[in-house]
N, C-alpha and C positions, 0 to 999 in steps of 0.2 A: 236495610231499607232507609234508616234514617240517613246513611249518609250520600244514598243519593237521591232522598230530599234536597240535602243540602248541596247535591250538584247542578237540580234543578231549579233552588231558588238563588243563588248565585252566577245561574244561565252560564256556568260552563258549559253544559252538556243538554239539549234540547230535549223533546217528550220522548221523541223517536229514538232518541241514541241511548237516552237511560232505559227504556224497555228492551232492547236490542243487547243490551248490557247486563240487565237482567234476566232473560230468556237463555243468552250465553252461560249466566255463573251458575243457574240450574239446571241446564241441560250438560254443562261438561266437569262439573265437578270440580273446577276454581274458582278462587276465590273474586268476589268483585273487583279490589286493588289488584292482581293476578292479569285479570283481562283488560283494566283501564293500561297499566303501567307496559300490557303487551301489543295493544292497538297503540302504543306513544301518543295517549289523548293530550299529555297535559305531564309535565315533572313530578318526580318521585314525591319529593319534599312536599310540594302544593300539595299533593292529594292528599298529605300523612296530616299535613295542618290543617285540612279542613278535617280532616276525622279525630284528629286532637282537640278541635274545639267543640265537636258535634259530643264527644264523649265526655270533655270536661276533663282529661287523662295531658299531663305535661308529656311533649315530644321531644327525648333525647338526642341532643342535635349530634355530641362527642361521644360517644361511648369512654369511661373511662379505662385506661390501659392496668390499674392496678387492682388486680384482681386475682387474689392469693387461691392458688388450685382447690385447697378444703370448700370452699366458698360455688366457685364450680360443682361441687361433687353433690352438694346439696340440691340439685336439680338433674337425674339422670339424662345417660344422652340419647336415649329413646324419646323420654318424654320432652327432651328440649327443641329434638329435630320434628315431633310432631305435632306441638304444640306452640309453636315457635315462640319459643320462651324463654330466655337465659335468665340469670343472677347477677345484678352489676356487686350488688356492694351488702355487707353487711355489718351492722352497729348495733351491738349487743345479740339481742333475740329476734330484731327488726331488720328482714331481709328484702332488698329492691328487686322487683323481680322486673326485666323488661318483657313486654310480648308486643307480636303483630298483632295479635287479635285477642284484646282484653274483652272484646265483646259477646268472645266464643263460651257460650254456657259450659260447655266439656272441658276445655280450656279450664274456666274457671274452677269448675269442678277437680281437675285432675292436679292443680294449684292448691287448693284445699284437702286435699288428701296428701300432699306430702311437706305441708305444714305443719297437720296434726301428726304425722308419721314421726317428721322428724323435728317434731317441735321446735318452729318458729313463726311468729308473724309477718308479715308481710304489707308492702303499700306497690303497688303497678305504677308502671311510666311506659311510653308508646315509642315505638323506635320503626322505624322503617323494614320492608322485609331485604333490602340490599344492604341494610347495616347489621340485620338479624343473621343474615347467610355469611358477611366475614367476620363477624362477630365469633359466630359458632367453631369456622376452618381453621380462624388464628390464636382460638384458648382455650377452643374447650380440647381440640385435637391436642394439641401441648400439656393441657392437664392430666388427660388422658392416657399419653406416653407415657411420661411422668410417674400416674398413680401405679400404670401397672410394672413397673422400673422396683418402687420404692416395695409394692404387695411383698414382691420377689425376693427383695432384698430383707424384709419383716418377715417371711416363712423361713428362712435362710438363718435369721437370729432368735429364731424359737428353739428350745429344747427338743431336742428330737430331730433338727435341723440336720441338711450335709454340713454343717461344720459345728461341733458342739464344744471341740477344745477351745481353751481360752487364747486369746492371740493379744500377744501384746504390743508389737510395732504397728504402726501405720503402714509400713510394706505386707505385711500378714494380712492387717483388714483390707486392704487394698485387692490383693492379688490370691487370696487364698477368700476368707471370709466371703466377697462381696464383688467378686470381679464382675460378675456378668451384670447382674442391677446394676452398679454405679456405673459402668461404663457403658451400659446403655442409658442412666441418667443422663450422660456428659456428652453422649452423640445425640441426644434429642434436644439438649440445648443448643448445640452447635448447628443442630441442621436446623433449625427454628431461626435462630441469626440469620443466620445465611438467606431463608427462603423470605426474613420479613428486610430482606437489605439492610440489617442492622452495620453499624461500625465496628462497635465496642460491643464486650459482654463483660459482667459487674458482678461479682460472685463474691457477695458480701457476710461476713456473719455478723446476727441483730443478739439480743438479751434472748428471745424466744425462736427465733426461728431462722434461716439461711435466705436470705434473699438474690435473686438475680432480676438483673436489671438488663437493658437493650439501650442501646444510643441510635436513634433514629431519626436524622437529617439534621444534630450536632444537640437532640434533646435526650436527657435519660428518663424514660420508663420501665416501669416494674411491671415483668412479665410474669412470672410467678413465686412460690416458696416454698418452700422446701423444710422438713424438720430439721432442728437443729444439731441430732446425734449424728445424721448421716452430712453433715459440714466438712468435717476433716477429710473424711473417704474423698468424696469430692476434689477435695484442693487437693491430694496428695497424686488421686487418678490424673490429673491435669498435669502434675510436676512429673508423673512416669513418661507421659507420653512427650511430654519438653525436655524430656533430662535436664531433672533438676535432682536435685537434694531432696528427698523426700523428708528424711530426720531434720532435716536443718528449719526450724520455724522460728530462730530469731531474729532475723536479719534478710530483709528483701532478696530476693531472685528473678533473674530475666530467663526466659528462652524461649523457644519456637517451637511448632511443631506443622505438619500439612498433611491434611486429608478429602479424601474424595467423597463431595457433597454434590449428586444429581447428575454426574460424571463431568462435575469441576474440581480440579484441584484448587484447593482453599488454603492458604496461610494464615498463621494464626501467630500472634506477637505476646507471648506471655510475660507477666509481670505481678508477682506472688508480692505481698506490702504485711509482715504483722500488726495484727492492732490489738488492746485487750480483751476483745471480746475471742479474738485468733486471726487466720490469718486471710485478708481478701485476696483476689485473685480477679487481674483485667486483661485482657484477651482482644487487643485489637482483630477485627478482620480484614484481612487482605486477600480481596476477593480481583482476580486480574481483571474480568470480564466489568468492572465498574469501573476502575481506573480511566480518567480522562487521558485521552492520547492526541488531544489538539488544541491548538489557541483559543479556537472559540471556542470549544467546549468547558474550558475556564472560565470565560465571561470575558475575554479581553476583544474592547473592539476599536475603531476609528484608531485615534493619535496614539493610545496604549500601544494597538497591536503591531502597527507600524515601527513603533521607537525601539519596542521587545524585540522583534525579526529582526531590523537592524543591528540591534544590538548583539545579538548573538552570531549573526553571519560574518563580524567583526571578528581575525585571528588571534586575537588579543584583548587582553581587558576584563574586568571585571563585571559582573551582572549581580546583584548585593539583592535578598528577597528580605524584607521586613515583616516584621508581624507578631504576634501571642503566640502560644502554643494552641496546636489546631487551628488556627487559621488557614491550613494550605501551603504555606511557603515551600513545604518540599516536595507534594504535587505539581505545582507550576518549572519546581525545577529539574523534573523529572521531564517534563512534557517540552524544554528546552533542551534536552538531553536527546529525544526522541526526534526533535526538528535537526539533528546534527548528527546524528549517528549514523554516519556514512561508509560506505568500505573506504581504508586510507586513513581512516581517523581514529588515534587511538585514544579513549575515552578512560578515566581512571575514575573511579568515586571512593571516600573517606564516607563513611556512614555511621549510627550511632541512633538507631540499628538502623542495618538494611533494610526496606521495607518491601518494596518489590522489586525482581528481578528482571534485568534487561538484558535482552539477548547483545551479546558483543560488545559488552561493557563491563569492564574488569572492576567489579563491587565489592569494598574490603570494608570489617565491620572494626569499627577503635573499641580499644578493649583498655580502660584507664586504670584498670587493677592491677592491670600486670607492665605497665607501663607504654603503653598504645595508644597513642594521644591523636588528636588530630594535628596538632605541631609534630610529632617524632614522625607519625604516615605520612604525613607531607613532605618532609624532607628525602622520605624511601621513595615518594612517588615521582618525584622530581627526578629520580634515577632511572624511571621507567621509559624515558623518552614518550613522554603524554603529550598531546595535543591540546586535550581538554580536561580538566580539572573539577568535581565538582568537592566541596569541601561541607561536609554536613549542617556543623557550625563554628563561625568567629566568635570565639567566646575571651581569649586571653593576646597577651602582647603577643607570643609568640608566632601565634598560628595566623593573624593580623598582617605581621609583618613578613612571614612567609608568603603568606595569600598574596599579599598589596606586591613584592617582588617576582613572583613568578608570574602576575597579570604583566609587569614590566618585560619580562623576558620571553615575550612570545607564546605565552599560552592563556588560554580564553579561561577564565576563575569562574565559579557559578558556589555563591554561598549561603548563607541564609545569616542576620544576625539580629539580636532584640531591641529594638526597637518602638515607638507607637505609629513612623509615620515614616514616609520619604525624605523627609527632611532630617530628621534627625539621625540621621544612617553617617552623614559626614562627623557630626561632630561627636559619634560615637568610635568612630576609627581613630580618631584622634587622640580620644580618651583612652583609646586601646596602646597608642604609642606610636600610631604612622603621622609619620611627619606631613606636614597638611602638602606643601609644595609635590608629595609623590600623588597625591590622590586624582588631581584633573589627569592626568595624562597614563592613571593606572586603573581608573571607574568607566566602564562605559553606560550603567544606569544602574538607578535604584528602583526598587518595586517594592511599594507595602499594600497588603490587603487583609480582608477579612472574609468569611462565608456568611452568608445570608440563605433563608429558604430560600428556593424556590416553589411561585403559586403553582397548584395543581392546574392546567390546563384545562380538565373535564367541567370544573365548579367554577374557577373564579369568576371573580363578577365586577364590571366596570361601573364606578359613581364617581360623580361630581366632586373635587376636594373642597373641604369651607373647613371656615374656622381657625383653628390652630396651624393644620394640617398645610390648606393652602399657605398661611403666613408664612410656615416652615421654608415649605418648599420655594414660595418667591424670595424670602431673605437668601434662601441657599443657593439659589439657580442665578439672581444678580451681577455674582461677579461671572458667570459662565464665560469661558472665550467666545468669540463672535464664532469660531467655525465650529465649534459644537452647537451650538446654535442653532445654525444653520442646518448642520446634520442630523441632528435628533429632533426636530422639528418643535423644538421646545415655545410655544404661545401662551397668549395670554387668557385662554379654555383652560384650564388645568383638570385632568383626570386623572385618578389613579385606579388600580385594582386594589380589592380585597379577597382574603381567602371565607370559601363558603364553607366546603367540607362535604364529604359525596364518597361512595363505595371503593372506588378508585385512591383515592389517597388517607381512606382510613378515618374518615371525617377528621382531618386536622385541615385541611385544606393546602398542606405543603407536600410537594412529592420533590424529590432530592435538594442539592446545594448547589451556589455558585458565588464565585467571589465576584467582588467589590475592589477594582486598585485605583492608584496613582502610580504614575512612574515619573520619577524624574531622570533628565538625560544630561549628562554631563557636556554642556558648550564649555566655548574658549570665554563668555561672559558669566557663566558660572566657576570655570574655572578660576579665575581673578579673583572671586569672591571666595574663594575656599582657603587660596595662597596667603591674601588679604586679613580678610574678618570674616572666617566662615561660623557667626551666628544663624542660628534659626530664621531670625525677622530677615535677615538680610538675602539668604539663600530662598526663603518665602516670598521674596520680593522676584526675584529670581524664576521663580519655578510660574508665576503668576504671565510675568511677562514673554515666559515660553508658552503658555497656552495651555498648561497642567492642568487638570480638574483632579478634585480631593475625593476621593472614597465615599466620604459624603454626597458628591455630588452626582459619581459612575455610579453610587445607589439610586439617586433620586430617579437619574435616567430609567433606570431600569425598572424601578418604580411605574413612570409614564408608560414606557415597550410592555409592561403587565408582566413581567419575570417576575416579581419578587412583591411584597408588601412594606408602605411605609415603615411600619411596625418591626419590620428586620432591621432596616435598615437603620433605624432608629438604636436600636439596641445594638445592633455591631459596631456602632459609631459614635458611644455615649461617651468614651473618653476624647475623643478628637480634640482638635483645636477648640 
């Protein structure tokens, strides 16, 4: 009733529609919020913040993602689904409980019996019921896998258990001891990845307990944990299914393995690291169905996209991808792979690893152990009569100056090298040992970028820039060439988006990535400069008077178009010029 008092004195809702509202929630047995949020009076958020202030009870705008399973378990999931009530956090004996309806006496009541139950205090916070429902499907379901994984696996190591002899390898506890628990521990982590679009999986060991973590739109959080006796089971079930070394835990290991999640075949990229406390374990995912398979689906548009197609429809020449580790560079050169993969063209790749597989493209993985370098593959692959070349990474003289002559001799180069910018790409080949006079006539562009969010679509929300914000962006948009200008409609209104946060993207307010580039394109007046005095300032001076815009500033755009938030862009761009 009070709160909608307080619809009626805030004249959202007239005499007639609050009685109508009311006659509704006790004639059909839902709740008031239930009927407002399903007549779409008014948004979710608004109404939870007028009942936030009606009760005096703080509105969890993020739900936090670190939320250790034990913590979960402390609130059955009888009572969480019917009372809608989860567990965010607990400190010491003082546990968060959130609910939709802190106001429900039963609710309350049923909160108070298993505090006293299972001894702990408690303080309420008010969360919406669309944050309460994927709150519930994306941890408590996981915990729940989980607990009943590990039950199994603790009946299992009781006396009296099916297994009571003592086992002393890690292939024994693995595959005798403990096969079926862990390894449905390890398909509930994997299928959890998968279905929250994670990247990475982080399977860490801590002082007290096993942690796993999620990389989710380039952030890591802590999805659950795990004891810390069943840790090695774990890493060892993950090295059977990669073939690895399961004995060998001093010394890193890589491998792979693929399984069918939701009837997707799923790649998985392993990478075993010891540390003292033992050993972690990360687990790219390589999910085919995410993979970007087009220009624009990268983020590249106007003069980029233009310079990039050119550049590649070219029989020859080099195409050079810049950037950090995780930035992209080897999805963008994948997705120039895929613009060229034609019948008639024979396509070779050096990789380091593989990452995903392309139909009619002959994908060979360097192997530097056993002497399989990207230099020694390159000079096999040269034998292959290839077309197209892509070469994982320019990292030494050798593979430099292989690269830089085979772009000479009629085959199109596609490689990636470290760099911070487009500009510095020349005077790093240089430094690698290519003589500058091969480079104009062996480069046909350079590309460096970075990922940034992107806003979720459903929440975000357009404001006015001031302040710092706009300062930023007029000092940076200044030097804009006049045809971007022109094309992005760039004035002197300046708006951006921010992210809100909403059901759909999990209240972070970002739902996947997209890069941020510059390209630079190798003229006959840049060339001169390279032959010349190819410094930075002078090749900047260069890149300016072609019309280039910097990362920084294919962010700010995108910024204005509402893709992305200041605040990425910002942060992907802190080292720049």
């Amino acid at each position: 009733m009070n709160l909608i008092n307080q619809l009626l004195k805030q004249k959202i809702v007239d005499k007639k529609t609050a009685d109508s509202l009311l006659k509704e929630s006790e004639g059909s047995g839902r709740t008031l919020e239930e009927i407002v949020l399903s007549r779409q009076l008014f948004p979710e958020d608004k109404l939870f913040q007028i009942k936030s202030d009606t009760l005096g009870i703080p509105l969890k705008e993020v739900i936090s993602q670190d939320i250790p399973a034990d913590v979960l378990e402390l609130i059955p999931q009888d009572s969480a689904e019917h009372y809608k009530m989860v567990p965010l956090k607990r400190k010491q004996n003082m546990l968060e409980v959130a609910m939709v309806y802190p106001e429900d006496l039963k609710a309350q009541e049923a909160l108070n019996f298993l505090a006293r139950q299972r001894g702990f205090n408690y303080r309420v916070s008010l969360i919406t019921l669309s944050s309460f429902q994927r709150f519930l499907k994306k941890y408590q379901n996981l915990g729940r896998e989980v607990k009943t994984a590990l039950q199994e696996l603790e009946r299992q190591l009781q006396p009296g258990g099916r297994q009571d002899a003592p086992l002393r390898s890690t292939e024994e506890i693995v595959q005798k001891r403990s096969e079926a628990p862990i390894s449905k521990t390890v398909a509930v982590i994997l299928k959890h990845a998968v279905e929250g679009r994670a990247s990475d999986i982080h399977i860490e060991p801590m002082p007290d307990r096993s942690r796993v973590r999620f990389r989710l739109d380039g952030i890591l959080h802590s999805s659950l944990f795990l004891p810390q006796e069943v840790h090695p089971s774990i890493v060892a079930r993950i090295k059977i299914i990669s073939k690895l070394k399961i004995d060998e835990t001093r010394i890193p290991q890589d491998g792979r393995f693929s399984v069918n999640i939701d009837n997707q075949n799923i790649d998985f990229r392993v990478s075993t690291f010891p540390t003292t406390l033992g050993e972690k374990v990360v687990m790219r995912v390589l999910n085919p169905d995410l993979r970007v398979s087009t220009f624009e689906g990268l983020g590249l548009t106007g003069r980029n996209l233009e310079i990039l197609k050119k550049a590649a429809k070219r029989p020859y020449g080099m195409i050079l991808s810049t950037g950090p580790t995780g930035s992209g560079k080897t999805t963008t050169l994948y997705v120039i792979l895929d613009s060229v993969n034609k019948e008639g063209v024979n396509i070779v790749t050096l990789e380091d690893p593989v990452e995903y597989f392309i139909n009619s493209v002959s994908q060979s993985q360097v192997k530097p152990e056993i002497g399989y370098t990207f230099a020694t593959g390159l000079r096999h692959v040269l034998r292959q009569d290839p077309d197209i070349i892509m070469v994982g990474e320019i990292r030494d003289n050798e593979t430099a100056e292989l690269a830089t002559h085979a772009a000479l001799t009629g085959h199109l180069v596609l490689s990636t090298i470290h760099t911070n910018n487009a500009l510095g790409a020349i005077p790093r080949m240089i430094d690698l040992g290519v003589r500058a006079f091969l480079l104009p006539s062996s480069t046909n562009a350079i590309i460096a970028q970075r990922l940034v969010r992107r806003l979720c679509p459903h929440c975000k929300r357009k404001m006015a820039a001031s302040g710092k914000i706009k300062e930023l962006i007029i000092e940076e948009m200044k030097d804009l060439p006049d045809w971007a200008r022109e094309e992005y409609g760039i004035g002197t209104n300046i708006q951006v988006w921010e992210p809100v946060g909403c059901s759909q993207c999990g209240e972070s307010g970002y739902a996947g990535r997209i890069g941020i580039f510059e390209i630079l394109e190798m003229t006959k007046t840049l060339g001169d400069i390279v032959i010349s005095e190819p410094s930075e300032k002078k090749i900047l001076a260069e890149a300016r008077d072609q019309g280039m815009i910097t990362m920084r500033q294919d962010g700010i755009v995108k910024v204005l178009k509402g893709v992305t938030s200041i605040e990425e862009v910002i942060r992907s761009t802190s080292e720049e010029r």
